[in-house]
N, C-alpha and C positions, 0 to 999 in steps of 0.2 A: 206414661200410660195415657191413652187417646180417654177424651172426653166420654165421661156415662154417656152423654147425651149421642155421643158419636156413635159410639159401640152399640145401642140399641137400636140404634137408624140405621147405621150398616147390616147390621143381624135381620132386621127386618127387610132390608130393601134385595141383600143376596137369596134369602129364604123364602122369600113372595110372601112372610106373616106380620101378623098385627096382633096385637093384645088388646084391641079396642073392638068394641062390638060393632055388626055393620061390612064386615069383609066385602068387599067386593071382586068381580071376576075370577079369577083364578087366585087372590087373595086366601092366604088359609088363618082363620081363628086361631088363635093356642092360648088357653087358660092359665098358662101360668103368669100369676103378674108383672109385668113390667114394673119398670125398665129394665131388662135384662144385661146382665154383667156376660162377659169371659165364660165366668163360674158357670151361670146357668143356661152356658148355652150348651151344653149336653144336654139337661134337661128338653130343651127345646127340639133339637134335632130326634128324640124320641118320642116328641109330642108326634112332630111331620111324620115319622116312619109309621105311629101308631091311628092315624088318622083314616076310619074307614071313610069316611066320606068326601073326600079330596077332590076337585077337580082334576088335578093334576098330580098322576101318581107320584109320591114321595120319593121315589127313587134318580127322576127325573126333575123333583124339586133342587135335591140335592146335586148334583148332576151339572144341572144349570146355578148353582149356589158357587160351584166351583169358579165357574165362567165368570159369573162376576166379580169373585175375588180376585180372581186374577185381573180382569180388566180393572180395578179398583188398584187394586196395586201397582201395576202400569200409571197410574198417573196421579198417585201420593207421591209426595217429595218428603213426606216427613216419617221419621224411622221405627219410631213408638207405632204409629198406624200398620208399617209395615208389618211388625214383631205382629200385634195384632190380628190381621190379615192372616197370618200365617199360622197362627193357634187356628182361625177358622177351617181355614182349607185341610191343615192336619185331620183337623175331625171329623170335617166332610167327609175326607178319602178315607177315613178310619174307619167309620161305620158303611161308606158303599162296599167295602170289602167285606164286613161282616156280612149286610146282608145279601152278598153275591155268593159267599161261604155256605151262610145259613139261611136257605130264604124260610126257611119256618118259623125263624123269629121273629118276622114284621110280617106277616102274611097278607094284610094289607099296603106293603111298599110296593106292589107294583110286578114283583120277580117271583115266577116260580120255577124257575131252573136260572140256576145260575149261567152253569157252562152258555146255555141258548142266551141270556142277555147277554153277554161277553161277544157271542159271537154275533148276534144283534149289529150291537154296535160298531164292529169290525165292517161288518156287511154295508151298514146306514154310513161310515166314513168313507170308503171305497166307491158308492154310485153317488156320495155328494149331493143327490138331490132332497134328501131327506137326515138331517142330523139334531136326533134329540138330545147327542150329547158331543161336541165338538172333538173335534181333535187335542186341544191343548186340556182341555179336562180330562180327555183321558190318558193322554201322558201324565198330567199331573197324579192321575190317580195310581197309574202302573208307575209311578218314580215314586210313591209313597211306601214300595214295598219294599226298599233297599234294604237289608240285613232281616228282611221279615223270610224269609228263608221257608219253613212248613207251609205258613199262608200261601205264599208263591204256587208252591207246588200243588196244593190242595187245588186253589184254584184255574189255574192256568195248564195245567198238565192234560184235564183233559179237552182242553182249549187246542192245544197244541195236536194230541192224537186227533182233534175233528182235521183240525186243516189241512194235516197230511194226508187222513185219508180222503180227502176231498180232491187232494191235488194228484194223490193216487189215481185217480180216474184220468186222470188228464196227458195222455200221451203226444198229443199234436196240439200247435198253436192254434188247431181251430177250438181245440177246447175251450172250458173257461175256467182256465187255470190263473186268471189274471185277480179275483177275490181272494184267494186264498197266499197266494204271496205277497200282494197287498197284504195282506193280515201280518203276516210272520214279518215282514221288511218294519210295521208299525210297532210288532212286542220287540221286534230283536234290539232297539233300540236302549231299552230301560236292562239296566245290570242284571237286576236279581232274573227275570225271565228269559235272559240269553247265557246266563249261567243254568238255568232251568233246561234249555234244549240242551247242552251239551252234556249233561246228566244223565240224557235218556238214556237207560237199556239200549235202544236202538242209534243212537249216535253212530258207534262204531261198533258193530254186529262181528262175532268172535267166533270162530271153530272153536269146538273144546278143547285144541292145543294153544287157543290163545294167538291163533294167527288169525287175520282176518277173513269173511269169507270170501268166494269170490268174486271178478268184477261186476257178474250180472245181478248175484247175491246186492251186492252193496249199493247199486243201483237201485234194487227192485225193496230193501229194507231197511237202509239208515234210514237215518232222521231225516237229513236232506235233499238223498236222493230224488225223491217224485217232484221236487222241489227244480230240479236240473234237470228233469226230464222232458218239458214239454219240443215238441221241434218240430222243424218243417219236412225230416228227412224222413222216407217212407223208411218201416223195417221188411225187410224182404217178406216176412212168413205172410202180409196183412197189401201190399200193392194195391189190388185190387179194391179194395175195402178202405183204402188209406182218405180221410175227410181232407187231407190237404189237397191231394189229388179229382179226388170227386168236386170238391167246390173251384179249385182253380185252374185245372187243366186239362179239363176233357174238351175232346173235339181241337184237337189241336192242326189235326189235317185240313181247317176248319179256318184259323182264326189268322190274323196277319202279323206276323214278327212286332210288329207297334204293339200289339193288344197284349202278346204275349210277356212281353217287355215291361212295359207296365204292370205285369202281375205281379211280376219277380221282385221288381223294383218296390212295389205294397211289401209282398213277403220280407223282405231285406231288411226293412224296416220297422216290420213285425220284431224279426227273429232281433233285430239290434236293440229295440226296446225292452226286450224279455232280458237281452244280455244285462242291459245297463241297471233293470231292479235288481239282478242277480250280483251287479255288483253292490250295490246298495247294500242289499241284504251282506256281504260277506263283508263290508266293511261295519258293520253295525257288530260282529264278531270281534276282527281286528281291531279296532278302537281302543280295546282293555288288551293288558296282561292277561285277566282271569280267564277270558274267553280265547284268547286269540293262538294259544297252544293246540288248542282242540278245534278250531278249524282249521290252521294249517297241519295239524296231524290226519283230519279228514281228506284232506286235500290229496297230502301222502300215500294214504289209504289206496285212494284213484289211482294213482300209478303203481303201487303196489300189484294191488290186486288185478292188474293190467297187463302187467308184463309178458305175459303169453302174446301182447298183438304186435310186440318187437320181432315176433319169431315168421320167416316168408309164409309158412301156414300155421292158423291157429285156429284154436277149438271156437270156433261163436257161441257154444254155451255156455263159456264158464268165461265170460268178460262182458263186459258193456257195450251199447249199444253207439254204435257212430254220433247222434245224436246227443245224447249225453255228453260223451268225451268232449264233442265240440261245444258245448256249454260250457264246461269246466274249464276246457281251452280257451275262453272269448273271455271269462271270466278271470283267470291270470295274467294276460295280455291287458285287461284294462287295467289291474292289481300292478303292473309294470311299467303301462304308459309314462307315469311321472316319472322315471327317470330314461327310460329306452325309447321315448319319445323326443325329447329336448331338439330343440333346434338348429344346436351348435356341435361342434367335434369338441370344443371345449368344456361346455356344459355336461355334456354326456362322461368327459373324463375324469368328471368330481366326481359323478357318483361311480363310477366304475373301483374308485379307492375303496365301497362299500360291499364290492362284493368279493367274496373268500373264497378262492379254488379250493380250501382246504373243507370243505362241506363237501365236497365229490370224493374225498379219499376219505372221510373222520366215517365212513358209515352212517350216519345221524340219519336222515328220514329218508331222504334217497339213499336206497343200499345195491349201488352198483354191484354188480358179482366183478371180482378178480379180474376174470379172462374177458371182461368187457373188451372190443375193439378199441385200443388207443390211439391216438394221434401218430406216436412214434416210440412205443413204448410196447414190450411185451410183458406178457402176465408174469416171470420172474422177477424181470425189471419192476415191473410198478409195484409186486408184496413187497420186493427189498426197499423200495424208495419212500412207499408210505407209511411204511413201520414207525416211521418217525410224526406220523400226525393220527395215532391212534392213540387213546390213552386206556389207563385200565376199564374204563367203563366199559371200553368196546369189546374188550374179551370176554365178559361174562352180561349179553344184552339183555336178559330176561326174552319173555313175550317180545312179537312184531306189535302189538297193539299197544303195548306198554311204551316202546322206543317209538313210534310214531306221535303217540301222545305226551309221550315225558321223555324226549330225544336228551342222549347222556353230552350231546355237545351242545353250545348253544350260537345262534349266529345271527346276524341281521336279518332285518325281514326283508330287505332288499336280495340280500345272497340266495334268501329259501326260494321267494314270490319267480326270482329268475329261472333259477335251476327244474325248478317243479313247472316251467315254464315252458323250457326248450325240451325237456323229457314229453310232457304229457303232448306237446304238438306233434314229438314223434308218433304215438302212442294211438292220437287221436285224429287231430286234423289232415296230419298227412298219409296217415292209412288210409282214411275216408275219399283221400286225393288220387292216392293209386286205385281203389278200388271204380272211382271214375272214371279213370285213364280203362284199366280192362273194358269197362263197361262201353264208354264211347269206340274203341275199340272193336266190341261185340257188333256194335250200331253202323260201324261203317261196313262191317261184312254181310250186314244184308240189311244195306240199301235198296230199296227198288220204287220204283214210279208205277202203280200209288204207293204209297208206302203200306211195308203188310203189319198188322196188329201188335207182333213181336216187337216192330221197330217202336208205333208207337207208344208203346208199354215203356218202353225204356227211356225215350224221351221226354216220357211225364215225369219219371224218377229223375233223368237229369236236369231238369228244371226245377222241380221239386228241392234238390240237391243242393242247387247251384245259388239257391236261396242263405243257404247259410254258409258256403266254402269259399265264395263270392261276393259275400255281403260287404260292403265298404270296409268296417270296421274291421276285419279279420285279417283284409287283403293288407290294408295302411299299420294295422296294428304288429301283423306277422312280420311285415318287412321291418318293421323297426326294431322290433324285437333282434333279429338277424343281424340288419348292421350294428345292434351293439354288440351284439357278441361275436361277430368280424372283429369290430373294434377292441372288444375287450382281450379277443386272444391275440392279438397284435401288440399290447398292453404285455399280458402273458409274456409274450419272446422277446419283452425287450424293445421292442422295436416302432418305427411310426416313421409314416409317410415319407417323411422328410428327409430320413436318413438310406444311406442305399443298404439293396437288399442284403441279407447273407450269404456268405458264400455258401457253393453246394451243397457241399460237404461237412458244411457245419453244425455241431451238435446244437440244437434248442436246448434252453431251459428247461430244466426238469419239471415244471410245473406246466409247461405249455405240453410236455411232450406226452404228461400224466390224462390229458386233458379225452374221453370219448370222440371218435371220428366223427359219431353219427352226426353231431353240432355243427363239422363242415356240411356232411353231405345231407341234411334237412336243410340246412339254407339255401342250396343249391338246388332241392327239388321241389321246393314252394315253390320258388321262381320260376323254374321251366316249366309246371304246371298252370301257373297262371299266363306267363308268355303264351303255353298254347290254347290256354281255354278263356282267356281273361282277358287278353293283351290292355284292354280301354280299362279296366280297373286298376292293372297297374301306372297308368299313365295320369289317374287323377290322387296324386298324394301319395304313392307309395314310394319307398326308398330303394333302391336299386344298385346304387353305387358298391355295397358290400360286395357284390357278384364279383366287380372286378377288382377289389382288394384281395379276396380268397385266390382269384386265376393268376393276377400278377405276385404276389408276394407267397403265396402257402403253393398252389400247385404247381410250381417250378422248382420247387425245392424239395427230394426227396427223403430228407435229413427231417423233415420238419413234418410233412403225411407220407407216413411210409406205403400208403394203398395207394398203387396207382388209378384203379379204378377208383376212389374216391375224388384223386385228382383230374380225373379226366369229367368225372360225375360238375364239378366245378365249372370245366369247360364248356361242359354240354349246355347249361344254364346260361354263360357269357353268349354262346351263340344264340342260344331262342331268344335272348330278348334284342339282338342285333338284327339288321335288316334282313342278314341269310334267311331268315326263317321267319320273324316276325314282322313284317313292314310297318303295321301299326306301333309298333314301340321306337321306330327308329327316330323321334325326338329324344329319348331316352338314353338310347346310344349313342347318337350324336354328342350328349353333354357328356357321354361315359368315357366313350374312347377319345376322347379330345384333352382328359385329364393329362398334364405334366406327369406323372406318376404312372402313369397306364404308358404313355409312348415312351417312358423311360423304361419300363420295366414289363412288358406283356411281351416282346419279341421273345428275349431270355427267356422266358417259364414256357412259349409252346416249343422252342426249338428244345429247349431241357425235356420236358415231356413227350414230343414225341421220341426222343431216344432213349425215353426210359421205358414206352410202354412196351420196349421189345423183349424185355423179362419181368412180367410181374408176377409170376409163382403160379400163375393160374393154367388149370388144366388146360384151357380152351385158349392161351394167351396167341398162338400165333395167328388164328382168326382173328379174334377180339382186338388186336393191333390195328388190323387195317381201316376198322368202325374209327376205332379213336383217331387215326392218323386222317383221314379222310375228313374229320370236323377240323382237325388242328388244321388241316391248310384250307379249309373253308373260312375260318379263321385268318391265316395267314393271307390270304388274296383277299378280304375284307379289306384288314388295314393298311396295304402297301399301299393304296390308294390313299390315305387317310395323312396330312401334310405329318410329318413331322417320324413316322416310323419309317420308311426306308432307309433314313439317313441312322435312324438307331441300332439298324441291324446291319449298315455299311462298319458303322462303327465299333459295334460287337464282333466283327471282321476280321479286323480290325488287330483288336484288345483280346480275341477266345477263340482263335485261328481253329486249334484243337477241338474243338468243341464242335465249333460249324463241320467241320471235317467228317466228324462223326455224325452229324445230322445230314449232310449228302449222303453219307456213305448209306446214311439208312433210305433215304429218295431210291437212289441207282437200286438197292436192291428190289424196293418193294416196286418198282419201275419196269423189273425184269422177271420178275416174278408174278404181279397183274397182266401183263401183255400177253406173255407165254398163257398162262389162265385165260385168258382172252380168244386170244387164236385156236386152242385147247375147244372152247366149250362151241367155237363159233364153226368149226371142222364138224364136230358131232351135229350141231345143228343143220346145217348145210349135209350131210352124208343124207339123215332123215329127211329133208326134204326134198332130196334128191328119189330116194325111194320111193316117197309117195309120188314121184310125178312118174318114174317108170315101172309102176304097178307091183314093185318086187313087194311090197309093206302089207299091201291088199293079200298079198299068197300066202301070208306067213300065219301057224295057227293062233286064234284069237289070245290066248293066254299070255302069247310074246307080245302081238302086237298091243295089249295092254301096258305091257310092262315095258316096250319100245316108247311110247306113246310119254309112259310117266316120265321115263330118260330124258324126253326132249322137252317135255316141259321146266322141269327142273334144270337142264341147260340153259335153258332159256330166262329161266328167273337169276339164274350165278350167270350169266352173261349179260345181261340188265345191269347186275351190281357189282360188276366187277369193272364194267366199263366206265362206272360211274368214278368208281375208287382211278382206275388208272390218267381219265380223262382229267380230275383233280389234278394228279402224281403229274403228268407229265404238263400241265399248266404250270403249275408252280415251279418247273425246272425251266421252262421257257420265262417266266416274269424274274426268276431270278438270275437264271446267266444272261438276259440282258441289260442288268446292271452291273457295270464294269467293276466295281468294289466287291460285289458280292461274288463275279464271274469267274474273280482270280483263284477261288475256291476249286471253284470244277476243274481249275488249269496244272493246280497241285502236279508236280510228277509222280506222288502217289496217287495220284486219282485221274490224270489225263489219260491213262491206258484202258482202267475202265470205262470213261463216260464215251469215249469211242467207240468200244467193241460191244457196249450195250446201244449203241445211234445204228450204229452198222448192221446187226444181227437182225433188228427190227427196220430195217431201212432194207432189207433182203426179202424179210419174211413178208414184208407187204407189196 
C-alpha cells in the first residue's frame, strides 16, 4: 500500500481539493479532515458532488479526476500505487454514472439531464475544439459499465434513440450526419453498450410471422440503417430537390470538364470517408462473439429482405434504396480486403482454405432457393447432391429472424464476410450499374447542341452517381474481391494455372458445379461497366486478370457453365477492356493477353464457344449467335496479331482436326447466310430508292407510303448490322486460309466442295 502521505496528495492533486483553508483558483475546500485514506475517499467525492458553490462544476471535477489518474498511472512504475489509482478511477466512474442516472441527487453537480450530458460530450469529442472531458475518460467511464447491464441501458438507450434519430434526418452526404456516427463508432466500442444496440426492438424489425420486414422497411427502421444511409446518389422521387446536386452540380452546360472533375473527385472522397467510419463502426461489433452474430445476422437481413432486386423488374417499394445497398456493399468489400486483397496468388490461396462452399448449400444466413441458376447443376441435381451438407437443424428452421441471428450452422467469418459479399454486389452495386448503363443510354438518345434540360437532368444524376460506383475504393476493392473468387473457383475444380485445361467434356467437381452462375457473370459485368464508363479507374490499381482466367479456362468448357450466355457474358468483358473497344485500357491488355496461360489456352475456349453458341436452349438463340460470334472473331483478329497465338491455334490444328472442323463449318454457314441477308436487305433498299427517284413512292396513298418508308428504314438498320457481322465472317476466313497450317482445314475433302460453291455463289451474285 502507497504512502498516507501519497494517497492524500494524489486525491488532492486529481480532485483540484484541499483540507487546508485558503483554497485557491479553481481549488475546492472540503471539511472533512485530512489526511484522507482510500477509506475516505468516498466521503470526499460526495463532498465535490455536494458542493453548491464550486467554481468548477463537480461533474467536470470529476471528469477531469479521471484524466489525471490515468495520466498518473501512465507513468507509476510501482504496482501498489497502481492497485491504488485504480480504486480511484473505479469510483470516479462509479459515481459520474450515478449522477448521469440520477441527476436529482447532486443537483448541484452540474447535470440536469443526463441523456443531454452524454450527448454533450459526444458532441464537444467530435468538433475537438472544445473538450471538458477527454476521450480516454470517457472510455474509461463507458468500460466501467462492463456486466453493469440495467445501468447501461438506463442510461445509454436513450442516448442511443437520440443519435439515430438525428442521423435519421440525414439522407445525403451533405448532411451532417458526420456527429452522430461519430458518436455510435465512440460507444460501439466498450462491450456492455454494443451489446445494448443489438438489444434494440429495432435492431432487426419483424413481421408478425417473424420474418423480417422489408428491404425499404429495414432501411428506413433498424437500428442501423439511417446509419448506412447517408449518399451521394439522388433518389429518383426528390432529383430536383436533391442538396447533392443543388451544391455540386448545377450549371453544368456551364463549367469545364477540370471543374467538374474535381467535384467528383471531393465527392469520392467524401463517400470513401463515410465508408471507412462505417467500417470502423461494424468492426467495433465484430470484435466480440457477443456482438458479432447480430451484426453479421443484420448484414443477412440486407440481402434477405432484398431479393426481389435479383428479379429483371422489381417493386422499388418494398427494398432499399441504391445508396444504401452500396454502403453495405463498400462496407463488406473493406470487411474482405484482408484476405481478397493480398498481393500474391500464393497468399491469397491460404486463405482461400478458410472459406467453405458448404455455407451456400447448409442454408445458414444466406438461404439460396433450390432452383437458383447453377454453374452446371440442375435444381434435381443439386437437392440430391446437397442433402448431404444439411443437418437436422435445417429441417425444422424456426423464424427467418431467429436463423439469421442464431444460424443452426456455424462458419468462419471469412466464409460469411465473402459470400454476403459477392451476393449483396449483386443485389446492390451492380443493379445500380445497369441502372446507369439504361440511363446513359437514355442520355445518348437525345443528345443535342445545346443540350435540352432532360439531358442535363440526367447528367447531374450521373455525376452524382458516379461519386460512389466509381469511387477508387469500390473499383480496386470490387476487382479483388472477383479475382478471388475467379481464383477460389478454380481451387473449386481442382485446378490452377499450371496445369492444362479439362477436357470438354469433362464432368466438374461437384462442388464447383453446385456453385450459383451469377458469381461468374457479376465479375464479368463490373468489368465491362467500368471498361466503358471508367476505363482510367480501372487502370490505377485495379485487378483485371480474373477476366481472363474465367474466358480461358470456364467459358470454353461447357461441362463446367452450362449457360452459354453466361459464357459469352465473360467474353463480352475480355473485349471491353481490350483495345477493340477500350483504347484506354490497352496497357492492361497488353500485360493480359501476353500471359503464358492466355496464349496457351484463349484460342480453345472462343473456337469451343463459338460452336456452342449455335444451341443454347434459347428462344431467340439463332439471332443471338451472330452478336456472340461477331465479338468471338473481334476477339479472334485481336490476338492473331498478338506473338505467340497463331502458332497455338496452328497447333490446335494440329492435335483437334475435328473440332476446328466444326468451327469452319460453323464460319461457311454463318458466311452464307449474312451475305445472302445482305444482298436480301440491300435489293429492298435500292427498289425504294429507286421509286422515290421515279416518282412512283410520291403516287402511292399516304398510309403505305408510311409504312414503305418504316420498311426501308428498318432495312437499312439490319443492313448496317448485318454487314458488320459478315465483313467480321468473311475477314477472319481470309486471315485464316492464309495461314498454311490453319488453310489445310478449309482443303478437307469434306469441306473443299463447300468452301467453293460458297466463293462461287457470291463471286456471281456480285
Amino acid at each position: 500500500m502507497p504512502s498516507p502521505s501519497w494517497i492524500h496528495a494524489t486525491i488532492c492533486a486529481v480532485l483540484g481539493v484541499t483540507d487546508a483553508q485558503g483554497a485557491q483558483g479553481d481549488q475546492l475546500f472540503i471539511s472533512t479532515p485530512g489526511p484522507w485514506s482510500l477509506d475516505q475517499l468516498e466521503s470526499v467525492v460526495v463532498d465535490v458532488l455536494s458542493e453548491e458553490n464550486s467554481s468548477l462544476p463537480a461533474i467536470l471535477r470529476l471528469t477531469g479526476a479521471i484524466d489525471c489518474v490515468l495520466a498518473t498511472s501512465e507513468r507509476s512504475k510501482d504496482d501498489d500505487e497502481q492497485a491504488a489509482l485504480k480504486t480511484m478511477r473505479d469510483l470516479f466512474c462509479s459515481y459520474i454514472l450515478i449522477v448521469v442516472q440520477f441527476p436529482e441527487m447532486f443537483p448541484y453537480a452540474g447535470v440536469a439531464d443526463g441523456t443531454a450530458f452524454v450527448r454533450r460530450i459526444l458532441r464537444d469529442l467530435f468538433d475537438g475544439d472544445r473538450r471538458d472531458v477527454t476521450a480516454r475518460a470517457f472510455d474509461a467511464i463507458c468500460a466501467s459499465l462492463d456486466e453493469k447491464t440495467e445501468q447501461t441501458a438506463e442510461i445509454f438507450t436513450p442516448v442511443l434513440m437520440g443519435l439515430r434519430e438525428d442521423i435519421g434526418k440525414c439522407r445525403t452526404i451533405v448532411d451532417s450526419f458526420a456527429p452522430s456516427l461519430f458518436a455510435l463508432k465512440s460507444l460501439v466500442k466498450h462491450k456492455e453498450i454494443a451489446l445494448l444496440m443489438t438489444r434494440q426492438p429495432t435492431w432487426l424489425p419483424a413481421a408478425p410471422n417473424g420474418d423480417p420486414v422489408d428491404g425499404k422497411a429495414l432501411e428506413a427502421n433498424s437500428f442501423l440503417g439511417p446509419f448506412f444511409a447517408p449518399t451521394a446518389i439522388p433518389e429518383s422521387a426528390q432529383i430536383e430537390e436533391n442538396p447533392v446536386i443543388q451544391r455540386y452540380f448545377l450549371n453544368l452546360d456551364h463549367r469545364t470538364q477540370a471543374d467538374v472533375d474535381g467535384t467528383v473527385q471531393l465527392l469520392e472522397q467524401t463517400m470513401m470517408n463515410l465508408w471507412r467510419d462505417l467500417k470502423d463502426l461494424s468492426m467495433g461489433f465484430l470484435r466480440r462473439n457477443e456482438t458479432r452474430d447480430a451484426f453479421v445476422g443484420w448484414l443477412s437481413a440486407v440481402v434477405y429482405t432484398n431479393e426481389e432486386r435479383s428479379k429483371m423488374q422489381f417493386n422499388p417499394y418494398i427494398v432499399s434504396s441504391d445508396g444504401f445497398l452500396c454502403n453495405v456493399c463498400a462496407v463488406l468489400l473493406y470487411l474482405c480486403a484482408p484476405f481478397t486483397s493480398l498481393d500474391t496468388a500464393e497468399k491469397r490461396a491460404a486463405k482461400m482454405d478458410l472459406v467453405d462452399f458448404r455455407y451456400l448449400v447448409s442454408r445458414s444466413r444466406i438461404m439460396y432457393r433450390d432452383d437458383e441458376t447453377r454453374l452446371a447443376m440442375d435444381t434435381h441435381e443439386f437437392q440430391e447432391w446437397s442433402a448431404q451438407y444439411r443437418g437436422s437443424a435445417d429441417s425444422n428452421p424456426g423464424s427467418v429472424c431467429d436463423r439469421l441471428l442464431n444460424p443452426p450452422a456455424s462458419f468462419k467469418f471469412v466464409t460469411e464476410s465473402f459470400f454476403l459479399a459477392l451476393r449483396l454486389m449483386r443485389l446492390g452495386v451492380l443493379r445500380a450499374m445497369e441502372r446507369m448503363t439504361e440511363m446513359v443510354k437514355a442520355m445518348q438518345r437525345m443528345r443535342s447542341d445545346p443540350p435540352s434540360p432532360e439531358f442535363l437532368s440526367l447528367l447531374q444524376v450521373k455525376f452524382a452517381v458516379d461519386c460512389v460506383l466509381q469511387a477508387p475504393d469500390i473499383v480496386t476493392l470490387s476487382s479483388a474481391l472477383y479475382r478471388f473468387a475467379t481464383e477460389w473457383l478454380l481451387r473449386l475444380g481442382e485446378q490452377s494455372l499450371d496445369q492444362a485445361p479439362p477436357p470438354p467434356n469433362s464432368v466438374p467437381p461437384r462442388a464447383l458445379a453446385a456453385m450459383p452462375e451469377h458469381i461468374v457473370y457479376d465479375a464479368a459485368t463490373f468489368l465491362i461497366f467500368m471498361a466503358r464508363f471508367g476505363p482510367k479507374k480501372l487502370i490505377n490499381g485495379a485487378s483485371v486478370d480474373y477476366v481472363g482466367i474465367l474466358a480461358a479456362r470456364f467459358s470454353g468448357n461447357g461441362s463446367w457453365v452450362k449457360n452459354a450466355g453466361v459464357r459469352t457474358h465473360v467474353m463480352e468483358a475480355l473485349m471491353q477492356i481490350s483495345p477493340i473497344l477500350s483504347p484506354e485500357t490497352e496497357s492492361l491488355a497488353a500485360t493480359l493477353f501476353r500471359q503464358p496461360w492466355m496464349i496457351r489456352e484463349l484460342p480453345n475456349a472462343l473456337v469451343r464457344l463459338y460452336v456452342d453458341v449455335e444451341h443454347t436452349g434459347d428462344a431467340n438463340q439463332f439471332y443471338a449467335k451472330f452478336s456472340s460470334r461477331h465479338m468471338i472473331a473481334l476477339l479472334l483478329k485481336y490476338i492473331w496479331n498478338i506473338p505467340g497465338y497463331t502458332e497455338t491455334i496452328r497447333s490446335l490444328c494440329r492435335s483437334n482436326a475435328e473440332q476446328y472442323l466444326a468451327f469452319i463449318n460453323m464460319i461457311i454457314n454463318d458466311a452464307t447466310y449474312l451475305l445472302d441477308e445482305v444482298f436480301e436487305k440491300l435489293s429492298e433498299i435500292k427498289e425504294f430508292q429507286e421509286s422515290e427517284a421515279n416518282g412512283s413512292f410520291a403516287s402511292l396513298p399516304e398510309e403505305t407510303r408510311e409504312e414503305r418508308a418504316g420498311a426501308f428504314r428498318q432495312a437499312e438498320r439490319i443492313a448496317e448490322s448485318v454487314c458488320s457481322l459478315s465483313n467480321e465472317t468473311i475477314t477472319m476466313i481470309k486471315y485464316l486460309t492464309a495461314d498454311d497450317e490453319v488453310q489445310r482445314i478449309f482443303l478437307r475433302p469434306e469441306m473443299i466442295d463447300r468452301v467453293a460453291a460458297m466463293l462461287n455463289y457470291f463471286l456471281l451474285e456480285l
